[in-house]
C-alpha positions as CSV (number, residue, x, y, z in Angstrom):
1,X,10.8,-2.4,28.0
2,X,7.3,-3.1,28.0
3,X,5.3,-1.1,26.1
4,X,1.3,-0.5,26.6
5,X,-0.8,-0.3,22.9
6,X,-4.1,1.3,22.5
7,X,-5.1,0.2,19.2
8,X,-8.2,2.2,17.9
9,X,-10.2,1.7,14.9
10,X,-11.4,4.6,12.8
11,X,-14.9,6.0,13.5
12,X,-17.5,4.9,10.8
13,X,-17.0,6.0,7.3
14,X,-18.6,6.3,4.3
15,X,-17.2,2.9,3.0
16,X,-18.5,1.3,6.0
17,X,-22.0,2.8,5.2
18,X,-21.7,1.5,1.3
19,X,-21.1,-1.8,2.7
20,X,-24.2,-2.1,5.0
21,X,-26.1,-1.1,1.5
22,X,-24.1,-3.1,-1.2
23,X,-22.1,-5.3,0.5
24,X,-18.4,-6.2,-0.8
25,X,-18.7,-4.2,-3.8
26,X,-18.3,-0.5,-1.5
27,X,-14.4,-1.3,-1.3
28,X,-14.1,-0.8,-5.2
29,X,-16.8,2.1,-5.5
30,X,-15.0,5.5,-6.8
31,X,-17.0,7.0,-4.4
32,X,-14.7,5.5,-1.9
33,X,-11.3,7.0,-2.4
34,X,-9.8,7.4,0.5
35,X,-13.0,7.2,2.4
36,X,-13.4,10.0,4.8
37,X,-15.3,9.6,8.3
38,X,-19.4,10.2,7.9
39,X,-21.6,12.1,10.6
40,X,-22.2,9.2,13.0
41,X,-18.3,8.5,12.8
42,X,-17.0,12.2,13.3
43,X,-19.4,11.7,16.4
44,X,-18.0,8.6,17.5
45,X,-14.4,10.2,17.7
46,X,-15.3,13.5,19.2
47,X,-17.0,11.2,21.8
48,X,-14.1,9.3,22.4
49,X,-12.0,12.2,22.7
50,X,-14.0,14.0,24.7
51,X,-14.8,11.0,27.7
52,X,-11.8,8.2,27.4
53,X,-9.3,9.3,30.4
54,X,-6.2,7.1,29.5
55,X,-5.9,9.4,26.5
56,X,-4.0,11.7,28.6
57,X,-1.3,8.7,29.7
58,X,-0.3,8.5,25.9
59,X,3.0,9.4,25.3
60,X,3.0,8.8,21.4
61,X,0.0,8.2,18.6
62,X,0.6,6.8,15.7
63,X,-1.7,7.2,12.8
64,X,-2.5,5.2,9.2
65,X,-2.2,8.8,6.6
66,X,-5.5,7.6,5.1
67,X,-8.0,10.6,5.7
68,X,-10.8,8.2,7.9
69,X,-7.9,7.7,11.0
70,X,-6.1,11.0,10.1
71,X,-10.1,12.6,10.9
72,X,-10.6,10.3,14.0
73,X,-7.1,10.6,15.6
74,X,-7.4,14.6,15.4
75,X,-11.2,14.4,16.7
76,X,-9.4,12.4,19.6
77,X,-6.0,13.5,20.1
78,X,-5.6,17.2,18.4
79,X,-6.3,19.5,21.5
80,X,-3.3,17.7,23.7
81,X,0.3,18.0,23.4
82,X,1.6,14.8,22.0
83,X,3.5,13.4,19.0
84,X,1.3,11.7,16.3
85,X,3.5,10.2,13.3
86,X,2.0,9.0,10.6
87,X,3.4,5.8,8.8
88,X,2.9,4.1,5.9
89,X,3.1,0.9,6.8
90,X,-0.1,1.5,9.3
91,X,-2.9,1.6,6.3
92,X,-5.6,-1.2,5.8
93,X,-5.1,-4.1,4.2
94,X,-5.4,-4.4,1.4
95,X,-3.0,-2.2,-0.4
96,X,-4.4,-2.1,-3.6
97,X,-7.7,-3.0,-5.4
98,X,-9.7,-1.4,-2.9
99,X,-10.1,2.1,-3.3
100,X,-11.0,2.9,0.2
101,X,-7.5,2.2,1.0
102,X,-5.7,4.7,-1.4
103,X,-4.5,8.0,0.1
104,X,-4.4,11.0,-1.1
105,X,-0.8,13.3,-1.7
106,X,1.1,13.7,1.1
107,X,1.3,17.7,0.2
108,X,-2.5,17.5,0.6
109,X,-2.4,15.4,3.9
110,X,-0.1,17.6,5.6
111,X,-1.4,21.0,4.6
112,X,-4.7,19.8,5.6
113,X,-3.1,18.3,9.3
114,X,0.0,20.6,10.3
115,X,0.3,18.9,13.8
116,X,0.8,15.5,12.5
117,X,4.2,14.6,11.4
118,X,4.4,12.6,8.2
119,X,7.3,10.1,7.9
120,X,6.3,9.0,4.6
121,X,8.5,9.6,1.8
122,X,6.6,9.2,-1.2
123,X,4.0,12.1,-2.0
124,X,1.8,10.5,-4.0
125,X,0.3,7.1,-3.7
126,X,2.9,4.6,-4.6
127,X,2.0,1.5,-3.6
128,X,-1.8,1.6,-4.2
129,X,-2.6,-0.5,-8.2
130,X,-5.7,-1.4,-9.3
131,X,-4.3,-4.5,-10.2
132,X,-2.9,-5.7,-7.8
133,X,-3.9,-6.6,-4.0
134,X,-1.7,-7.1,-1.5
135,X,-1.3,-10.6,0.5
136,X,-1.8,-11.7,4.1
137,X,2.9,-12.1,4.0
138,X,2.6,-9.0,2.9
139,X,0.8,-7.5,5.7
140,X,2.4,-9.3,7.6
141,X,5.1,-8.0,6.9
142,X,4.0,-4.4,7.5
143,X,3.2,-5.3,11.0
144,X,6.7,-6.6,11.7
145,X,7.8,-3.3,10.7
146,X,5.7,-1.2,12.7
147,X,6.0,-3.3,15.7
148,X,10.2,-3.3,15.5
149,X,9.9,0.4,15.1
150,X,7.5,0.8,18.2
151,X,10.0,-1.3,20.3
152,X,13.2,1.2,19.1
153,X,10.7,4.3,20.7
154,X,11.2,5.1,24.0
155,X,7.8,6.2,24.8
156,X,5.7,3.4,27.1
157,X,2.3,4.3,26.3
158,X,1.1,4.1,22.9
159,X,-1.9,4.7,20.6
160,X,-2.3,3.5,16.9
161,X,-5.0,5.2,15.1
162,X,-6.1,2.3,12.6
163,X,-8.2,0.1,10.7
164,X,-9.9,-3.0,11.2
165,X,-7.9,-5.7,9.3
166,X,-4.4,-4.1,10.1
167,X,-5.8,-4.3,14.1
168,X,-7.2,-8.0,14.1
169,X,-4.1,-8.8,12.3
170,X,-1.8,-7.0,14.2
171,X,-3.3,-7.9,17.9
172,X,-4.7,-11.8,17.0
173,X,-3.7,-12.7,14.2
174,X,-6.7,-12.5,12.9
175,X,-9.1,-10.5,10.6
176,X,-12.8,-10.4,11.0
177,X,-14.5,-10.4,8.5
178,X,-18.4,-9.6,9.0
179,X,-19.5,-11.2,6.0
180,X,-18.1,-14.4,7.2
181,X,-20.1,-13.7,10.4
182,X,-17.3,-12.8,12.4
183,X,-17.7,-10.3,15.2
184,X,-15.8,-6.8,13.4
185,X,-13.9,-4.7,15.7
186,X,-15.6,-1.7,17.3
187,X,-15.2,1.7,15.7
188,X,-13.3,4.2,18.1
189,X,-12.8,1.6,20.8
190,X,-9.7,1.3,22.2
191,X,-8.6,-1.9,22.1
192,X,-5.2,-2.5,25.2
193,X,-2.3,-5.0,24.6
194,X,1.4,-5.5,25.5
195,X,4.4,-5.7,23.3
């Protein structure tokens, strides 16, 4: 069956703002962990939530458990009557390294966001290492995954709540990257392909 994917980046967060002011070094900053949505990006979601029509043609949402998607996906999704799972497998690349990209417990995660189920096993952070960063196979790897899990749902119209390098990767093959003058992917724009 053919399935219809919204994939949506996270509205703008605080490492997105360190990186307009530092530059590369915002992914490693401690003030980073787990970097939760700023002002312009809780307002970027609401908006979305509040004026994007096909929302209400979504039968499933699928959601990355680190806090900047788990915020936007709620500003967007919370007040309708839907599943939203929340895998492991959908967090940014890289795993590791980057402390943006580490979550927090899953006890915290699911205290703080009762409606989303959380299909991760492991309550704390597991595969997140400082010394270690995660490859492109890897990745790639993660996306075969999710997309062989999406195909055994039976739900037609999809969302994924995610992040920019798991998106580009997932839907081109591709990652942006802005400071090799690429074009980045919107924040809370939702980007349509088949599968």
């Amino acid at each position: 069956m053919d399935k219809t994917i919204y994939l949506i980046r996270h509205g703008y967060s605080l490492h997105n703002q360190l990186f307009d002011e530092i530059g590369a070094k915002a992914f490693e900053d401690e003030r980073v962990y787990d970097s939760p949505l700023i002002f312009g990006g809780q307002m970027q979601s609401i908006e979305l939530g509040n004026t994007w029509i096909k929302k209400y043609d979504i039968d499933l949402v699928l959601v990355s458990p680190l806090s900047r998607t788990l915020e936007t996906c709620m500003n967007i999704f919370g007040d309708m009557d839907v599943d939203i799972i929340c895998l492991e497998n959908l967090r940014e690349y890289p795993i590791g390294q980057h402390t943006c990209n580490q979550r927090k417990s899953i006890n915290f995660l699911s205290n703080k966001y009762p409606k989303i189920k959380f299909y991760i096993q492991e309550n704390e952070d597991t595969l997140w290492t400082p010394n270690h960063r995660e490859s492109i196979e890897e990745l790639n790897e993660r996306i075969i995954d999710i997309k062989d899990y999406i195909q055994k749902r039976t739900e037609k119209n999809i969302a994924i709540v995610g992040h920019a390098s798991f998106i580009g990767q997932f839907k081109d093959n591709k990652i942006n990257y802005r400071e090799n003058g690429d074009e980045e992917l919107k924040h809370c724009h939702p980007y349509i392909m088949n599968l």
